[in-house]
Structure formats: C-alpha cells, structure tokens
N, C-alpha and C positions, 0 to 999 in steps of 0.2 A: 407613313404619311409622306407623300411625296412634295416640295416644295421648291420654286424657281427661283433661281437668281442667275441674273441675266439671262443667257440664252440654256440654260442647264438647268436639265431636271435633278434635284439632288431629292436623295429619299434621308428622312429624318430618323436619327440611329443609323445608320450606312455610316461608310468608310468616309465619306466626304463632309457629313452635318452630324454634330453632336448639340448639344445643350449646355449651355453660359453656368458656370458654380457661381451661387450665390456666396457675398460676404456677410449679408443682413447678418447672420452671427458672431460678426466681430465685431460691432458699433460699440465705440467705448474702450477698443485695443488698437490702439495708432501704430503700434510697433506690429502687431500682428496684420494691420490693415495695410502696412508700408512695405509688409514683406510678402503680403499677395500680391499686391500691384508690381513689386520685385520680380516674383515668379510669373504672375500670369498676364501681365500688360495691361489687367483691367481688374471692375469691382462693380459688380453686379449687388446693388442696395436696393433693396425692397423700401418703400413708402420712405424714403429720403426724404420728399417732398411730400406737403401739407396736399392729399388729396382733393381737398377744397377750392385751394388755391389753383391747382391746377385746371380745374375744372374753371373756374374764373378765366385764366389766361386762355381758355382752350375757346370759351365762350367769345372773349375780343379776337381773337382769329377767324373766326366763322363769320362774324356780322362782317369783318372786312372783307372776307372772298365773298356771301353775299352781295355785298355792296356793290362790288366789282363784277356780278354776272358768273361766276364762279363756284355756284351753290343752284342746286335742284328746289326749289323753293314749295316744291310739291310736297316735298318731305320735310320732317320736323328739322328744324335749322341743325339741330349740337348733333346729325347725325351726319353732317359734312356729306352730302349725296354730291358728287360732281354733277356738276351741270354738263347737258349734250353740247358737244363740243370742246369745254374746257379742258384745260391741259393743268398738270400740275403749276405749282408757284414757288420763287424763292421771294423772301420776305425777310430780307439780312437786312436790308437799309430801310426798311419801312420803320422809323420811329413810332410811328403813331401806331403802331403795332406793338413795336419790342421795347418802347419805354413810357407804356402805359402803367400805371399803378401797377395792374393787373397781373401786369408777366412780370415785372421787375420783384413782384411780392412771391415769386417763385425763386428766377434765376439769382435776385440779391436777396435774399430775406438775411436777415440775418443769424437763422439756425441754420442755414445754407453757408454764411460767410465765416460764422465758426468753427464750422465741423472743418470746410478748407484750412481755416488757417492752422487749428490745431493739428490735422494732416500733415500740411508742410512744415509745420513746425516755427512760424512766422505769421505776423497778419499777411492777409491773401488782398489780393488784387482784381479784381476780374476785366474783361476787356471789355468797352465802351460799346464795340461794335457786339450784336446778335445775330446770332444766322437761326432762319426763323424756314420752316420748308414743312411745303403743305404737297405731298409727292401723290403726284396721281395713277390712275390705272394704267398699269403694266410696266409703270418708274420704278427703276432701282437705283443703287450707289454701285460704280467698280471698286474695288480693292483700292486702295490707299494709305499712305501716312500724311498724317495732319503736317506733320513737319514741313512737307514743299510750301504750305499755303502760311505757314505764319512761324518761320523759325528763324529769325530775323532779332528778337530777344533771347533770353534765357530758353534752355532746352527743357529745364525743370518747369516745364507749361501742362496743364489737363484739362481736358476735353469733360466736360460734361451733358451727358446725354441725356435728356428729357423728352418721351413721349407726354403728348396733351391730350389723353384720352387713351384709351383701352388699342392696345395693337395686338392681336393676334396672329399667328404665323401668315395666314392668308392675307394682310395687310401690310407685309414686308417689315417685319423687323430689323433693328440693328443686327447687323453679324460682325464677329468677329474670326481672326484666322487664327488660333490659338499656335502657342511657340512663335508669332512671327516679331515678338519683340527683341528674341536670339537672332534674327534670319541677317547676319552681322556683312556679307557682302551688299546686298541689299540695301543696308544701314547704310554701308560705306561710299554707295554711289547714287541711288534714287534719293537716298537719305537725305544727301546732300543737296538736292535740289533746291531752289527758289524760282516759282513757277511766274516768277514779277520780271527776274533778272534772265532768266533761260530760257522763257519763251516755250516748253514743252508742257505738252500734255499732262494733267495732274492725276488721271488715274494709271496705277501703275497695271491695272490687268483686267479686263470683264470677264475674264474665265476661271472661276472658282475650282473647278477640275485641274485645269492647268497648274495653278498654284501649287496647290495640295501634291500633286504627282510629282512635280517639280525641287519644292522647296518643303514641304513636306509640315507637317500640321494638322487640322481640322478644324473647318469651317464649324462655331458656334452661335448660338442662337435663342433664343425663349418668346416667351409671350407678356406684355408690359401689362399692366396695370395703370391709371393714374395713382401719380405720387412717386413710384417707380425712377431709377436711374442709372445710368452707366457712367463710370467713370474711367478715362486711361490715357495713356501718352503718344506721346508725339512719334514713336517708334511702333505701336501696335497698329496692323494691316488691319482696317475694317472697312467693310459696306454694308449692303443690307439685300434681305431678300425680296422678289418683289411686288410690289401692292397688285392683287388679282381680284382685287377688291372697284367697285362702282364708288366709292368713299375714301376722302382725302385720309392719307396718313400724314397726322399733325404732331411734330417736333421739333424741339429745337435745338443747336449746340453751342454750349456755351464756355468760356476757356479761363483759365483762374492759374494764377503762378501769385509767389511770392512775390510782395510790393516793394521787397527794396533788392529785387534783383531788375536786370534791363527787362524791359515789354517792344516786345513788335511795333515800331512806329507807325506804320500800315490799321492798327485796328484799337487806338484808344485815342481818347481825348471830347472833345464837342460835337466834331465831325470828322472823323475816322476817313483816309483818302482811299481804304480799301484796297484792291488789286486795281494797277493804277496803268500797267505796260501787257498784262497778260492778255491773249487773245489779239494782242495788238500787234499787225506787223504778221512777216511768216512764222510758222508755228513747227515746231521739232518733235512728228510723232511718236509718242511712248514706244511703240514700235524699234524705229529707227534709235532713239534714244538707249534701249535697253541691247540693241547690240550693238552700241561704241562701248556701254560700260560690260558686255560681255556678262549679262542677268537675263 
C-alpha cells in the first residue's frame, strides 16, 4: 500500500513507513506505560476515549464548518464531504467549539483526567487552550517537536492525540518518526527553539525520506478508530500523512502536565494570548535555521 506524506510516496512495510505498537495492553501498568513512553516517545491506546462521546464532539465540529460553508451539504453532514472550494480549518481558538459540553466531555472527562494523573504520578493539569483541526484534501503536517510551540513550562508536558471520527490511512493519519525522541543533537538545537521568541519556521522538515536517511528511524502510522488516542512528548518528531480523501480529517490535540509543576503562559487561563510574536516581523527559515545549528 503505497501512501503520501508530503511530496513522497512512501510504501506501507518499506524501509520508510512501518506501523504504531499498540499499549492498549498495558492499561492498568503505569510503571510499564511510563517505560514505553521511555522507550518509544509515544502510546498508542485503543478506545481511551468513550466512543460515544466522541462521536458527540465530532457532531459539534461538523455543524460548525457547515455553518461556515465548509461542508458539502449534499451529502449526509457526520460524513464531513468538503465543500467545492473549501480549504481546510484550524479551530484552536474557536471556544464555541472546544469548550462546548461536547468535546470538553472527551478532552476533560474525567476517566481522561485520571488515567493522566495517575500516569504522571500527580493531579494533571490540562491546558485551557484546544487545538481543534479539520485538515483538508491533500493537507498534511511536516515533521516536528511540540516543544518549539509550547516549552515555555515544565518539559514533563504530553500531547494528546484524538481523532473525531474513523481516520484511515487514505485520510492522513497521525505519524510518527520512531527513535526520534534519542535524535539528541536535534534535541540540542531545534529542541531548543521557541517559535514566539525566534521567529523561525516551526516545522523542522517536509521530507520524510530525508529524515529517515539522515537521522535515521521509521516513519510510523495506523488507522484510528473513534475513541482511539495517541499520546507522547515534547521530544518525539511527528506529523501525518496526507488526507487524499474529498472529507475533512477531524482531530484534535490536546496537552496535559502535572499541576503543580510551571505551565506555558502562552496557552492556559480564561483567554489564552496564544502565539503572540510568530509570523510577526521577518521570519528565519528552517532551512537557513538548520545550517547555523549544523542538522
């Protein structure tokens, strides 16, 4: 099965794209759930989430690109047909979105805010702000670390990955770059970034080939479910493959750390100021960026 992300054709089992290991068989072993995420930078959990609910949240998503001319109306609504012309959407700051009953009874529920806390081993925290993204045909994610966009608190922060609705390969799943939470130069310099304060570019690569040949890994991958989730940190390289799909791919990412460690000033409280200086002003591209730091 051959499949794209960005401009590269990767074939699925080849050297380049393997398949995401599931943790779903540890739920209930914190010590063994703390030392995958150790080893592998992430934690692929099956039905995490209350399939029901998501299916809830996935339904107030839809009526709002609706609303907004963004939906094929021809077709039954919960099948997200993009409408001609529409482009994808990001939906981080739309409250009336991300702090509807709806999705809050996903991203906070509180079999959600348990399992976190007992993870980290503390009550958890989650951040105020939702990044909510409804990626259209032939949208993808380049390669990155969460860390440029919100490491500003505590490093001990995780990304949780929720599909809102059924994503199959052809729809651009989450990927990840396996090994690349070792990739310690990497760490050392892109790691370091803050894409608020330094003004560069925040993906670190749109060539998954390049990576891999480079820095050396394997681009992984599956097929979601509702309920479905990924979780991992601030050091693991991911994007996704990409939607080749006529139909919006709906997810959200949402970031959880212990509460009595610091939090990102940038993405909690009433109203969250967001990325406040990026994009603003000239811009230092990844490019240029990655040979001062010699990656």
């Amino acid at each position: 099965m051959k499949l794209t992300m960005g401009k590269r054709e990767l074939e699925l089992g080849g050297p380049y794209l393997g398949t995401l290991e599931e943790a779903t068989h540890l739920m209930g072993d914190m010590d063994a759930l703390r030392a995958r995420m150790e080893e592998d930078g992430y934690l692929l959990i099956r039905k995490l989430h209350d399939p029901t609910k998501v299916k809830a949240a996935r339904r107030v998503v839809v009526e709002n690109l609706a609303a907004n001319g963004q939906i094929d109306t021809a077709f039954p609504l919960d099948e997200a047909v993009i409408a001609s012309g529409a482009r994808g959407a990001f939906l981080g700051g739309a409250k009336a979105v991300t702090h509807t009953p709806e999705f809050l009874a996903i991203v906070e529920s509180p079999e959600l805010m348990q399992f976190l806390s007992d993870f980290l081993g503390a009550p958890a925290l989650t951040y105020n702000y939702k990044w909510m993204r409804a990626v259209g045909q032939g949208d993808f994610t380049g390669a990155h670390y969460d860390v440029v966009y919100m490491g500003r608190g505590t490093l001990r922060l995780f990304t949780v990955w929720t599909p809102l609705g059924e994503v199959p390969y052809e729809k651009g799943p989450l990927a990840v770059l396996g090994g690349s939470n070792r990739f310690e130069r990497i760490k050392e310099t892109y790691g370091q970034m803050d894409v608020d304060r330094d003004h560069v570019e925040g993906w670190f690569s749109s060539d998954p080939i390049e990576m891999v040949e480079r820095y050396g890994g394997r681009w992984l991958s599956t097929e979601f479910e509702p309920g479905d989730a990924m979780i991992f940190g601030m050091f693991t390289m991911h994007g996704s493959l990409n939607n080749a799909t006529n139909r919006y791919r709906l997810s959200c990412d949402t970031r959880y750390q212990r509460a009595d460690e610091p939090a990102d000033e940038r993405w909690i409280g009433e109203n969250p100021i967001a990325h406040y200086a990026w994009t603003k002003g000239e811009m230092i591209s990844m490019e240029e960026a990655r040979r001062r730091w010699g990656v």
